[in-house]
N, C-alpha and C positions, 0 to 999 in steps of 0.2 A: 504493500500500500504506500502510494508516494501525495502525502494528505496535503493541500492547498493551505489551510489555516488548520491550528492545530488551537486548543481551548486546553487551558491549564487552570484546574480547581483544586488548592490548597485544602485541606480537611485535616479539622482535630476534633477528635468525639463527636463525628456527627452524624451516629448509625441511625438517631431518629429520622433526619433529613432524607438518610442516601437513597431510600427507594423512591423519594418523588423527586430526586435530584437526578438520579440515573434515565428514571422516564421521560423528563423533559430534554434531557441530552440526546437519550434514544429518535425520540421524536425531531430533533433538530437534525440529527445525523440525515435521519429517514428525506425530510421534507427541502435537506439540502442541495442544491445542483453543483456542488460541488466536494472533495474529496473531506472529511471533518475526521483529525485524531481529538482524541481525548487524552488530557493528561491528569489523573487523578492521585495527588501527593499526599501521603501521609504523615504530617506532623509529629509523631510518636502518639497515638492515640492510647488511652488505657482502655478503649471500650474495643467494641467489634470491627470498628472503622477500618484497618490493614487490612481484616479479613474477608472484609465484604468487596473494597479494592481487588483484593487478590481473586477474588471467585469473579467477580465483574471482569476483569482484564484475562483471566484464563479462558472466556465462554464468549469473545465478543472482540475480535480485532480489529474495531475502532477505538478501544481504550488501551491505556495503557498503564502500568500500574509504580508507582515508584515509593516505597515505602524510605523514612530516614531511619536514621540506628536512635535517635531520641528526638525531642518537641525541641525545636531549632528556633522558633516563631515563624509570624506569619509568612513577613517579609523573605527570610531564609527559605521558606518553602516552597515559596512561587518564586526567586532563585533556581531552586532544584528542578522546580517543572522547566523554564525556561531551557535550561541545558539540556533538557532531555528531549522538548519540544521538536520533530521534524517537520511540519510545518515552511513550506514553501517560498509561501505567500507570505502569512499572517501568523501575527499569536495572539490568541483571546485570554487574557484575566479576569476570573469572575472567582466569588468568595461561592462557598459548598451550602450556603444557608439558604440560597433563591432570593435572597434580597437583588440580586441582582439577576434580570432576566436574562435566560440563555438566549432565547430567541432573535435577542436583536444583533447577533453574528450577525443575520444576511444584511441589515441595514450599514451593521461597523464595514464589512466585509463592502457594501456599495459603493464605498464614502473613499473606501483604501482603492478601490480601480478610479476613483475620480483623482487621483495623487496625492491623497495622507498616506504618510508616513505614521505618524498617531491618531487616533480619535481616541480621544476621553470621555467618559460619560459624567454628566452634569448633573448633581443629586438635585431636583428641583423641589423636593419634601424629602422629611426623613419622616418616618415609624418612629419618633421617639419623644421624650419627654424633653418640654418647652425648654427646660433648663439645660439639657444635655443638647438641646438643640442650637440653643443661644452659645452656649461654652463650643461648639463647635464652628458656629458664625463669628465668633471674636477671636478665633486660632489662625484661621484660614486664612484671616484682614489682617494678622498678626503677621503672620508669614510671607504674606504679598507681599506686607511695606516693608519686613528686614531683608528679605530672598536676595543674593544677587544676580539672580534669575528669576524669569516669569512664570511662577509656577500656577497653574489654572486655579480660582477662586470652586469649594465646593465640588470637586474634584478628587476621588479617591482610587484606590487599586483599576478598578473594572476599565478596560479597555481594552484596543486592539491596539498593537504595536506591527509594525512589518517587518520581512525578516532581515533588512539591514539595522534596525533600533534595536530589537532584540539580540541578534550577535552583538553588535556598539556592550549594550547594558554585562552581554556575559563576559566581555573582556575586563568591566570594571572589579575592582579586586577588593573595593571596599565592605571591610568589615559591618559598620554600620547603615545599613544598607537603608534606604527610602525610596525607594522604584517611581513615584511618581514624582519625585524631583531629580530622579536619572533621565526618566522618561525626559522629562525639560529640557536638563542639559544638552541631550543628543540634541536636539531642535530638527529640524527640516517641518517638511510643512506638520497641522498639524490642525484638527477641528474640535470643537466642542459641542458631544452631542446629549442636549438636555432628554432627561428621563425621569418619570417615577421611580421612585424607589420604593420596595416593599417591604413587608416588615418580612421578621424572620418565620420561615413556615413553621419552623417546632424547633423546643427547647430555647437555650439562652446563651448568649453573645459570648465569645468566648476571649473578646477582648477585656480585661480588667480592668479598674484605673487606673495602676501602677503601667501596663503593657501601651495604656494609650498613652501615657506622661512620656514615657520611654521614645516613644514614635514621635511623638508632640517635640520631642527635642532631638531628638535625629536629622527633623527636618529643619528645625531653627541651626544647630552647631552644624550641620553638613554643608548649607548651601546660603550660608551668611556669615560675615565678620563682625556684624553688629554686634554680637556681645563683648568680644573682647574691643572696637570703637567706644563702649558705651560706659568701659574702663576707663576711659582715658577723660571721656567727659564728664565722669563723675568724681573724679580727683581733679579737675580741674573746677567742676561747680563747688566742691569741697574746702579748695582752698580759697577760691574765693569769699563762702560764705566764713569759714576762719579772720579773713582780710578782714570781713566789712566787719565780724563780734571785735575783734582787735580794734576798731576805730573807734569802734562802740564805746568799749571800755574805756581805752584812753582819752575820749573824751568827757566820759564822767568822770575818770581819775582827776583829769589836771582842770576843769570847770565845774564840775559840781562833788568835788571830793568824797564820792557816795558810790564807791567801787563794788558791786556784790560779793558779799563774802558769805563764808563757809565751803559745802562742800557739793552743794547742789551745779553752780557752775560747770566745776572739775569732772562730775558725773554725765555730766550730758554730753560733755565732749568727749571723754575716753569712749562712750556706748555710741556717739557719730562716728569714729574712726574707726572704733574695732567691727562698727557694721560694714563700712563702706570697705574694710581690708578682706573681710569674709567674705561679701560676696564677688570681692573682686579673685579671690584663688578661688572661689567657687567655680566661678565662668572659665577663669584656665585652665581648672584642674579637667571642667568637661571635655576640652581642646587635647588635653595630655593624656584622658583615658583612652579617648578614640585613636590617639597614635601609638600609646601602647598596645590597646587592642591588635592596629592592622600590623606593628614591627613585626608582631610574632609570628605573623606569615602564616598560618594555620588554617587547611582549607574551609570554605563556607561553611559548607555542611557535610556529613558521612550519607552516603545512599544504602541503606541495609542489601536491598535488593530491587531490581527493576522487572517488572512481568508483563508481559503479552503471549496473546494468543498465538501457537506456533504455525 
């Protein structure tokens, strides 16, 4: 099988979803006019999920199965599929929970013979709670204005890439990886194609808040210098505001001989300095984990084993 676009679906614990995951794929394959692999990655699941991989790619040579040796995360995953991806044309990104519809391959798939290079898909609602909704409307305007690239407003995983972006992203060697501000980088053309989004068919998001803080700053420390810029401007408002209490004083000392005394002054300044020194090795130290990370040269992920139908 020599497959035109190939779909790569990331899964951790999601033996509730996979039989109406796998039917919607079946169905896309079927209703396709063109060749569709399937690439279904296993996160280290502790449930059934490997094994239902594994019986779905053993019975069915549209899919294909790629288990890791342990839970890499998300990003790492679809990594894993990516490399494994043979795929022509096209590579499809979609999460294993149906939030994302499979169907609209043939629409991504229209857009990439019109000469994308990318389509992204454009969440125009989320399935979620106002507040989880608002804290992701204030991340995404967060990241626009630090990025030093353009990376799409509302904009996450699910897209089609072609197979020169996709090779481009599997040469990249970084450890912390953000695939939709890789995606950016490579540039060439590139569309944004707005959709509903739905919520999840069954069970619960397997992103935590820790996993999203995580990603949340992958994409701020990867593809912006603002934090460590924002060092330099705030030792410089710092000492300014020092400058102007110093005039302050000295001018009550030598005109109104009424200088504040005790211990309240001394206190408020050691706790401005010692904040502003903390979080200034905070923002470095996040610069120096991620180059520790990538020094040690260690590959992305382990592939326990890969399955297809013989």
């Amino acid at each position: 099988m020599n497959p035109k676009v190939s779909i790569v679906v990331p899964l951790y614990n999601e033996e509730q979803v996979f039989e109406k995951l796998i039917s919607r794929l079946k169905e896309v394959v079927r209703t396709s006019a063109f060749e569709i692999e399937i690439v279904l990655v296993d996160d280290g699941s502790r449930d059934t999920t490997a094994k239902l991989i594994e019986t779905t790619a053993e019975s069915d040579s549209h899919f294909t199965g790629v288990v890791l040796s342990r839970n890499h995360g998300h990003q790492l995953a679809v990594s894993a599929g990516l490399s494994v991806a043979k795929g022509t044309e096209a590579v499809m990104i979609i999460d294993g929970d149906l939030q994302d519809p499979p169907e609209l391959v043939l629409d991504f798939y229209s857009k990439l013979k019109e000469g994308y290079d990318v389509i992204y898909a454009i969440r125009k609602n989320r399935k979620e709670s106002p507040l989880k909704k608002f804290a992701y409307w204030c991340y995404y305007r967060l990241q626009q204005k630090v990025s030093n690239i353009k990376i799409p407003l509302d904009s996450g995983d699910f897209s089609m890439i072609s197979r020169r972006v996709a090779d481009y992203i599997n040469q990249m060697p970084e450890q912390s990886r953000y695939l939709r501000g890789m995606r950016s980088w490579v540039g060439f053309k590139q569309f944004g194609y707005a959709y509903n989004r739905d919520a999840r068919a069954t069970g619960e998001t397997k992103y935590s808040l820790k996993k999203l803080f995580s990603l949340a700053f992958d994409g701020i420390f990867n593809f912006s210098d603002f934090p460590v810029r924002f060092i330099t401007r705030l030792g410089i408002y710092t000492i300014v505001l020092s400058l102007v209490y110093i005039s302050y004083i000295l001018i009550r000392k030598f005109f109104f001989g009424d200088v504040p005394q005790g211990f309240t002054t001394l206190i408020i300044a050691i706790c401005l300095f010692s904040g502003v020194q903390l979080i200034s090795i905070g923002l470095i130290g996040e610069y120096v984990l991620r180059i520790y990370n990538q020094v040690r040269n260690r590959p992305l992920f382990v592939i326990d084993k890969i399955i297809s139908k013989k």
